[in-house]
C-alpha positions in Angstrom: -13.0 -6.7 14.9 -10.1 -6.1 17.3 -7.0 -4.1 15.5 -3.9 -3.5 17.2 -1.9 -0.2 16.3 1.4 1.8 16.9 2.9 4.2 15.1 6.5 3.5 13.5 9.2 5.8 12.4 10.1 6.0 8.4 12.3 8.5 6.2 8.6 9.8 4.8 7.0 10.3 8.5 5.6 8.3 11.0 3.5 5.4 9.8 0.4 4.4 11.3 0.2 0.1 11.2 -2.6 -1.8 12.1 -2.7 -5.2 12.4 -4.4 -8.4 13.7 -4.4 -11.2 16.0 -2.6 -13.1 13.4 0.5 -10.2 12.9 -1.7 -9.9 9.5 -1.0 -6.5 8.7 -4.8 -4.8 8.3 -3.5 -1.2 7.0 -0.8 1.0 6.8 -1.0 4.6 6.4 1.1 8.1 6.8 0.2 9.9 10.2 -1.1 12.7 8.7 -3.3 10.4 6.6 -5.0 8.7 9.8 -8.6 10.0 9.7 -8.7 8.9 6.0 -7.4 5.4 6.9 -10.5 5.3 9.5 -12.2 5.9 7.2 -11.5 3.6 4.9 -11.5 0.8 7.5 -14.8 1.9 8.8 -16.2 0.7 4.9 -14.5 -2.3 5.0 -15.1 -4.0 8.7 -17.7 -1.4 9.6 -17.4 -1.2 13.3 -13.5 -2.2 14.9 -12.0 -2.0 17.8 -8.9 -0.3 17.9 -5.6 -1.1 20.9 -2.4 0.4 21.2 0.0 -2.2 21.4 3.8 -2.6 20.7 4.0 -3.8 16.6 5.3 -7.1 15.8 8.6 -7.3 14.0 7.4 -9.5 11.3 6.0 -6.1 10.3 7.9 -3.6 11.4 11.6 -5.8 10.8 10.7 -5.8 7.0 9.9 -2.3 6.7 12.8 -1.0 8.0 14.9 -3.2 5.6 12.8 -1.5 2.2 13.9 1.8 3.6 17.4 0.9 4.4 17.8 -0.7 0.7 16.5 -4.6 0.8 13.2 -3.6 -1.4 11.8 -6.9 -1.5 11.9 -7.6 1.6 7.9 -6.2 1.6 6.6 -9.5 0.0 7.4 -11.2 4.0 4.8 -9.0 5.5 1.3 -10.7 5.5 -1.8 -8.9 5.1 -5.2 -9.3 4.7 -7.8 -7.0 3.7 -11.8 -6.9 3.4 -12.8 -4.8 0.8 -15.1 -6.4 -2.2 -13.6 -9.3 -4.6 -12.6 -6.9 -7.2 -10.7 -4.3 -4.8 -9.0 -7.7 -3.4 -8.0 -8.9 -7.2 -7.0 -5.1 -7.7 -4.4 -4.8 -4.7 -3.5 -8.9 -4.7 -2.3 -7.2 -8.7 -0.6 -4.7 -7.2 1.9 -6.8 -5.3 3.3 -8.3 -8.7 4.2 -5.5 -10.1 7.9 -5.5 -9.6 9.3 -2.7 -7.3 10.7 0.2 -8.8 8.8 -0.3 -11.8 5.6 1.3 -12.7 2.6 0.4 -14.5 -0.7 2.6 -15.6 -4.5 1.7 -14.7 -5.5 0.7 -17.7 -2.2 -1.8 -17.8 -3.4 -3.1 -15.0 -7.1 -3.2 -15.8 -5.7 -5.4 -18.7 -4.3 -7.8 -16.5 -7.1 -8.0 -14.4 -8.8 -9.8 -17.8 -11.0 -6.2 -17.7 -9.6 -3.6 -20.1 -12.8 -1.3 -19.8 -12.1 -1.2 -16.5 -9.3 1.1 -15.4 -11.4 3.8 -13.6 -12.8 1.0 -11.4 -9.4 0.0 -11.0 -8.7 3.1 -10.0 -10.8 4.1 -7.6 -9.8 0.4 -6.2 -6.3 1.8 -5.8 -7.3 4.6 -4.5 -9.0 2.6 -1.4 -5.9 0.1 -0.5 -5.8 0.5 3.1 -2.3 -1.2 3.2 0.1 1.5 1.6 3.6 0.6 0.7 3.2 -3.1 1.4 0.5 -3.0 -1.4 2.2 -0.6 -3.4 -0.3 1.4 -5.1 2.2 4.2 -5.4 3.5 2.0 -8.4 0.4 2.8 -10.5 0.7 6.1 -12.4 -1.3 8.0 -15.3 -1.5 6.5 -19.1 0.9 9.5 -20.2 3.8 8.0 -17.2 2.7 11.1 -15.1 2.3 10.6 -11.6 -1.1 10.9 -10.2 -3.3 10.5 -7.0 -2.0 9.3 -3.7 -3.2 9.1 -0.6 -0.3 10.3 1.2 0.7 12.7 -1.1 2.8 12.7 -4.6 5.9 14.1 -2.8 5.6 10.6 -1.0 4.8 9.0 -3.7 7.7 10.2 -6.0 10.1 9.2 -2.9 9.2 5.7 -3.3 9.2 5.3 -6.6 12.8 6.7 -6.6 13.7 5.1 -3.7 12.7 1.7 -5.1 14.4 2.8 -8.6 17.8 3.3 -6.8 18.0 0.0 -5.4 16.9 -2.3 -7.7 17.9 -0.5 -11.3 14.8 0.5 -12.7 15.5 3.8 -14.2 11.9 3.8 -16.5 8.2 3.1 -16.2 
């Protein structure tokens, strides 16, 4: 598989996108996250080809609107993912949960129809290539504390706030 990539500028860093033939976005990841983002690609396409090339703005024009304010504005960006059925269900349920909200992973193991299944669920969060878009930083802890992210919980805690501040959540 051929992946196109560049690196764009964000408030949290520079972002790492890959994407497709398509402009389907393939993953998304922090810079400083990029060997664990090869890594995760490598399990899911097991041999790519990767090109530097200059990202299309039906990716990169929507991110810069969420950090400028316009937090829906994610749900234009198309991606597609490999990954197994289950990890596809689990991140396909992470884009309804509404931004600036927050839900645990046994909430949304429960609306997967699989309420034993919040560790799987978690380790399926944990191996969303697509950060941000697929906002896995939205899933917390069953006592509302934050917990694992890839790209840190500083990061984490920034978008959950920065989501919070423009939409009006102010609770998980």
């Amino acid at each position: 598989m051929l992946l196109n990539f560049a690196y764009h500028a964000s408030p949290l860093g520079e972002l790492l996108l890959m994407w497709d033939e398509c402009q389907e976005l393939r993953a998304l990841d922090f810079d400083d996250c990029d060997a664990r983002l090869k890594c995760l690609l490598r399990r899911q396409y097991r041999s790519y080809e990767l090109r530097c090339a200059f990202p299309p703005t039906a990716i990169t024009d929507p991110l810069d609107a969420y950090f400028a304010g316009a937090i829906g504005s994610l749900d234009k960006i198309a991606v597609a993912t490999a990954g197994t059925e289950f990890q596809r269900q689990v991140w396909a349920a992470l884009r309804t949960i509404a931004p600036g909200a927050t839900t645990s992973y046994g909430q949304l193991a429960e609306r997967l129809g699989r309420r034993s299944a919040s560790r799987a669920v978690g380790l399926a969060n944990g191996t969303n290539p697509v950060a941000i878009v697929v906002p896995c930083h939205r899933v917390i802890g069953a006592s509302g504390a934050l917990t694992g992210y890839g790209g840190g919980l500083r990061r984490k805690q920034w978008l959950i706030d920065h989501e919070r501040r423009h939409t009006g959540h102010s609770t998980a």
